[in-house]
C-alpha positions as CSV (number, residue, x, y, z in Angstrom):
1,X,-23.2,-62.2,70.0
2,X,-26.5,-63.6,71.2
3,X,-26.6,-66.1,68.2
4,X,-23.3,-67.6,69.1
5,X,-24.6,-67.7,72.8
6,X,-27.8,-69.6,71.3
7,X,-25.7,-71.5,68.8
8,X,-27.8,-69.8,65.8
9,X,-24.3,-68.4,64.4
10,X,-22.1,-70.0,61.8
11,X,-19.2,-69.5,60.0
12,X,-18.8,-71.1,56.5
13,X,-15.1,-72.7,56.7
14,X,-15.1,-72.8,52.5
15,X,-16.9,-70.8,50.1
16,X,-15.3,-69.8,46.5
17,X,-17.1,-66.3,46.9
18,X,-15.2,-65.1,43.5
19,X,-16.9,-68.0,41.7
20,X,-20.6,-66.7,42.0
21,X,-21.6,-63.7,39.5
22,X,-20.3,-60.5,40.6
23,X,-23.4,-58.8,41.0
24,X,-24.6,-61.8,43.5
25,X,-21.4,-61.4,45.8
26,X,-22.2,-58.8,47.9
27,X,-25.9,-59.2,48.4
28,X,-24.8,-63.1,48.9
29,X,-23.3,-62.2,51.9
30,X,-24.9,-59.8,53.3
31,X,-28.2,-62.0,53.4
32,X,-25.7,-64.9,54.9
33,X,-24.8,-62.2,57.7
34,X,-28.7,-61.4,58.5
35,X,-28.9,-65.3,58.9
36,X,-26.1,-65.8,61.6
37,X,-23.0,-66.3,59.8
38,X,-20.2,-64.6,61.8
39,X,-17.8,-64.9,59.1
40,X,-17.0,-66.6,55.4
41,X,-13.7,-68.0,54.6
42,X,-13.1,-67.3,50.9
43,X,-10.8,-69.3,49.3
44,X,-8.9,-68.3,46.1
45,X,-8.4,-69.7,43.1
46,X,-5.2,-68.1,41.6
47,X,-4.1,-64.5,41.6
48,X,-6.5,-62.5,39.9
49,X,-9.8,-64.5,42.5
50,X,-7.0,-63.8,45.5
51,X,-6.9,-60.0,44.0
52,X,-11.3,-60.1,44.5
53,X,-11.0,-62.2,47.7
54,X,-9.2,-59.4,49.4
55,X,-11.3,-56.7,48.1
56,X,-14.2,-58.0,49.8
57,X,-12.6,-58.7,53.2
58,X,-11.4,-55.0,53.2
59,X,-15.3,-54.7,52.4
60,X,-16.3,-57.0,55.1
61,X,-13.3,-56.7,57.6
62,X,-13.4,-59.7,60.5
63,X,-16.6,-61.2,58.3
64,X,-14.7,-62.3,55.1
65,X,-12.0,-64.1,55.6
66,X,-9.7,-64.7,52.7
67,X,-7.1,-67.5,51.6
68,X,-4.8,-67.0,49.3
69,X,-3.2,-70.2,46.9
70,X,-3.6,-71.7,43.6
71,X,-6.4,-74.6,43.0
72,X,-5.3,-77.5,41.5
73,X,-8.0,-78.6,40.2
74,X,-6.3,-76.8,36.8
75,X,-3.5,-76.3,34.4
76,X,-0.5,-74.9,36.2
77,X,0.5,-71.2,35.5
78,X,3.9,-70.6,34.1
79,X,7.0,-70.3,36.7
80,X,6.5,-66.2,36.5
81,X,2.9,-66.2,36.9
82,X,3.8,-68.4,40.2
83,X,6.3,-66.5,41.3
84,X,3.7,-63.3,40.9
85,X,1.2,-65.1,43.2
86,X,3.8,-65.9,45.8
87,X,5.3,-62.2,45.7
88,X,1.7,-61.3,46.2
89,X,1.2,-63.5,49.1
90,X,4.3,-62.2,50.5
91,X,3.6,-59.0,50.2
92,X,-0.1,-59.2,52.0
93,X,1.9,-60.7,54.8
94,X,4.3,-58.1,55.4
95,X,1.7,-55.4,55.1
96,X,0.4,-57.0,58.3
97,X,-3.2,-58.2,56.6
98,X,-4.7,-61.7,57.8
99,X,-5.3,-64.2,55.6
100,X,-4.9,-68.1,55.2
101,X,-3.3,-70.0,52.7
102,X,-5.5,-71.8,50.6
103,X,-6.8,-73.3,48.5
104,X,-4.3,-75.4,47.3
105,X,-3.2,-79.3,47.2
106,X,-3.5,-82.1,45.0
107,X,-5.2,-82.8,41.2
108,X,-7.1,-85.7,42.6
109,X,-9.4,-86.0,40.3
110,X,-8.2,-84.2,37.2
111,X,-5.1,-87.0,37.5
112,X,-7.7,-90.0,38.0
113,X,-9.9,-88.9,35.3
114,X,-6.4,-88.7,32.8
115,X,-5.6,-92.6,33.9
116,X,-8.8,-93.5,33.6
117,X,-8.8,-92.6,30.0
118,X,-5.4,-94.3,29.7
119,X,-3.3,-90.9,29.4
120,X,-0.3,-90.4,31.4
121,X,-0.4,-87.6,34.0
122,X,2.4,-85.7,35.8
123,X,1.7,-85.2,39.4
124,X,5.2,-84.2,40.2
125,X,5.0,-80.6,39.5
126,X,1.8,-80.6,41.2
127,X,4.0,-82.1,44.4
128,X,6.5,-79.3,44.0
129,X,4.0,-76.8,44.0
130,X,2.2,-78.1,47.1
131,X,5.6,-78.4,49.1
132,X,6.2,-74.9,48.1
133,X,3.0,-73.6,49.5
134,X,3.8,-75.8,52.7
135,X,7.1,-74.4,53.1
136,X,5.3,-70.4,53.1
137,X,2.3,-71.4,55.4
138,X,5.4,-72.6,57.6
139,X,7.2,-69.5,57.1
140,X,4.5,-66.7,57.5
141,X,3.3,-68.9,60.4
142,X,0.0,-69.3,58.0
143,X,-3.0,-71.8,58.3
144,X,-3.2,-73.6,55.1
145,X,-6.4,-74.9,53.0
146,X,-5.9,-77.9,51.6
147,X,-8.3,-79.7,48.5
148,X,-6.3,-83.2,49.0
149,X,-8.9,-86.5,49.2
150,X,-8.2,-90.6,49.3
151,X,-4.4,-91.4,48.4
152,X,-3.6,-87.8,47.7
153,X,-3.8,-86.8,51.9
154,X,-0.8,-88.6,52.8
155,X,0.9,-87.1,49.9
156,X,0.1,-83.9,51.5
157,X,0.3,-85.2,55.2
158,X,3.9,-86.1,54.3
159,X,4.7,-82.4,52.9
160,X,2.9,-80.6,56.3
161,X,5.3,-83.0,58.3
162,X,8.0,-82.2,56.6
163,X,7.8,-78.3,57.0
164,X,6.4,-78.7,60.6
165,X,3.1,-77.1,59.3
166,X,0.4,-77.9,62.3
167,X,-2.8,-75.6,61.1
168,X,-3.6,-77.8,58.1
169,X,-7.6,-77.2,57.2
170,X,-8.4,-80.5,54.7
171,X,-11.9,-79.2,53.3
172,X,-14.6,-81.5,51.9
173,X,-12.6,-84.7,53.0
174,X,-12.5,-87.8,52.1
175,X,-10.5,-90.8,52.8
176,X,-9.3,-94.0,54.2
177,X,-9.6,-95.1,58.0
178,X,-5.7,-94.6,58.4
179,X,-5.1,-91.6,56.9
180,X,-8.0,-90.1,58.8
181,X,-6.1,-91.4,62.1
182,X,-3.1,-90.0,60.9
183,X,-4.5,-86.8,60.4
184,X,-6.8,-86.5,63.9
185,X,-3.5,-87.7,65.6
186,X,-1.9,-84.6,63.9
187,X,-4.5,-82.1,64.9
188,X,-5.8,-81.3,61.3
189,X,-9.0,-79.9,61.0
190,X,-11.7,-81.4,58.6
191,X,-14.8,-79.6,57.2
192,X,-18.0,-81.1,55.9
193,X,-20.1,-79.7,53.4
194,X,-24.5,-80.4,53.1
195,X,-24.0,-83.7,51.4
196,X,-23.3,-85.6,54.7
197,X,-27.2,-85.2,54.7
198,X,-27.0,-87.6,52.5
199,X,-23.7,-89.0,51.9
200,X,-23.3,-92.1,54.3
201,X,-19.2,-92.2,53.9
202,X,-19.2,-88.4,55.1
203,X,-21.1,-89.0,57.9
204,X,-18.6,-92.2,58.9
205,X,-16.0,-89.3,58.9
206,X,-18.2,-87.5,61.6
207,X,-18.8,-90.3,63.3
208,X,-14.9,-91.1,63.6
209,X,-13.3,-87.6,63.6
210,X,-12.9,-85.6,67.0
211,X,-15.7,-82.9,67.4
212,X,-13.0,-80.6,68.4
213,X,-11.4,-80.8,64.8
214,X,-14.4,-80.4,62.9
215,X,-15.6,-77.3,60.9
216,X,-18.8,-76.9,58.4
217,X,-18.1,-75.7,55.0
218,X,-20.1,-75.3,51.8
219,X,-17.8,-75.1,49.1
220,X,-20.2,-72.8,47.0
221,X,-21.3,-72.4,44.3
222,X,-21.0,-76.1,44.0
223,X,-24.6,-77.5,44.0
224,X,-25.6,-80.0,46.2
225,X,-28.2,-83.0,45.2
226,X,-30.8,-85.0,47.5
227,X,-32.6,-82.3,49.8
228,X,-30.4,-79.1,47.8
229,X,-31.2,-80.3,44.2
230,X,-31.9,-77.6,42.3
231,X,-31.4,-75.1,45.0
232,X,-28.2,-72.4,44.5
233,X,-25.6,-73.1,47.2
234,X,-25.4,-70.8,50.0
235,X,-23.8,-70.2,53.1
236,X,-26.2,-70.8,55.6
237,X,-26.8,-74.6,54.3
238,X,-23.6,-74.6,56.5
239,X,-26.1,-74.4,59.5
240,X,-27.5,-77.4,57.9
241,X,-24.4,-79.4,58.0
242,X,-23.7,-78.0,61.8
243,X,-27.6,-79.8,62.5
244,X,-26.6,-83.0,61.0
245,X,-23.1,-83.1,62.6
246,X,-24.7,-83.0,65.9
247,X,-27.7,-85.7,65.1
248,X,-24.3,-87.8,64.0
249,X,-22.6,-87.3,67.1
250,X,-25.7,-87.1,69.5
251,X,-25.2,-84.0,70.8
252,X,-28.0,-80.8,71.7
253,X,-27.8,-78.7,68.2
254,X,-27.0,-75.3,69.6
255,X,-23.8,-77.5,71.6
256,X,-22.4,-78.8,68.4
257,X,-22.9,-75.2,66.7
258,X,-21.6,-73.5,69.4
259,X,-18.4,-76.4,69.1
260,X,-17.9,-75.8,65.6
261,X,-17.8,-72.0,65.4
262,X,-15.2,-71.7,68.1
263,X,-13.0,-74.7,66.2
264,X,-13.2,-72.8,62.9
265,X,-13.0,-68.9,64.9
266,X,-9.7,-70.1,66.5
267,X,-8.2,-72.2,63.8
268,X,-8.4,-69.3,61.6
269,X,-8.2,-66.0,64.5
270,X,-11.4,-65.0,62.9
């Protein structure tokens, strides 16, 4: 506990830990352990990555962190295959296991790369599916991981309002100057990833969203560019992000870190 005393300890709010080869997993984690992380939160991408995600929290119990959902970032599984992942889901819950929902939301930019190529897209099943994960997190009492950025947050905002959903987690956001009010007013949680090193429009979000909502996040194994080009994504460039959170906000570094890992420990009971 002394590095979460000295603010030295971390907790990556997003990492696709199923994503990275399976033979880099465990030592991954282990190394991000050495270096101060407290915990991971690894975030699924369908059944069979929410299947690997729980094997390594029963491996890591109270370090990984798993969520449970379906990325939308891809083709949607048949109505079986959903109702398999939501049986699943179910099932974790009433076996008493922690978990969040997540990661699920909005094809933001599968649907504006389609239009911008003039082809029609869909978005409605997309909708349904993302008000029927809103409706379990509800149900099971659930925090729920949400990939929803620009117009598609207030499609989502509306769906976590309708259901009464409070612990909503948008990672990696981005978005306009109302919707980000709308949200803060709401109580949702944000996470930023190493790019507001360099990315002035994330560091406007910092500079407008409460401290006290904010978490750090990598997102691995996506790669980074201007001081992480080339370099392999890991979770302690989360401590990197914590160090440029607090130069945003003007605040002592160990202060901010300490901040961030008691939003992200008692957003997600870690």
């Amino acid at each position: 506990m002394a590095g979460e005393r000295n603010g030295k300890a971390f907790i990556d709010a997003h990492i696709h830990v199923d994503l990275y080869e399976e033979q880099e997993r465990e030592p991954m984690l282990e190394a991000a352990f050495e270096e101060g992380a407290a915990a991971v939160v690894a975030v699924s991408m369908n059944l069979g990555s929410s299947i690997v995600n729980r094997g390594l929290a029963q491996r890591y119990p109270g370090k990984v962190h798993p969520a449970y959902g379906f990325h939308p970032e891809q083709p949607l599984p048949s109505g079986p295959e959903l109702d398999e992942l939501f049986g699943w889901i179910r099932s974790r819950h009433e076996a008493g296991e922690r978990f969040a929902i997540g990661e699920v939301g909005l094809p933001y930019y599968t649907r504006t790369e389609a239009e911008a190529k003039g082809e029609r897209f869909d978005e409605a099943p997309y909708l349904a599916l993302l008000d029927r994960f809103a409706a379990l997190a509800a149900e099971l009492d659930r925090p729920i991981v949400l990939h929803a950025v620009y117009e598609d947050a207030g499609k989502a905002c509306d769906l976590l309002e309708r259901h009464g959903v409070r612990r909503a987690h948008f990672h990696w956001f981005k978005g306009s100057e109302a919707v980000v009010r709308r949200m803060a007013a709401s109580g949702y949680r944000v996470s930023v990833t190493p790019d507001v090193a360099y990315e002035e429009e994330i560091q406007q979000l910092v500079r407008s969203y409460p401290l006290e909502l904010l978490m750090v996040e990598t997102d691995g194994p996506w790669p980074f560019e201007g001081p992480y080009a080339g370099r392999s994504t890991r979770p302690a460039m989360a401590k990197d992000a914590a160090a440029k959170v607090a130069e945003i906000k003007r605040l002592p570094a160990g202060q901010a870190a300490r901040e961030l890992l008691d939003n992200t420990r008692s957003f997600y009971g870690i």
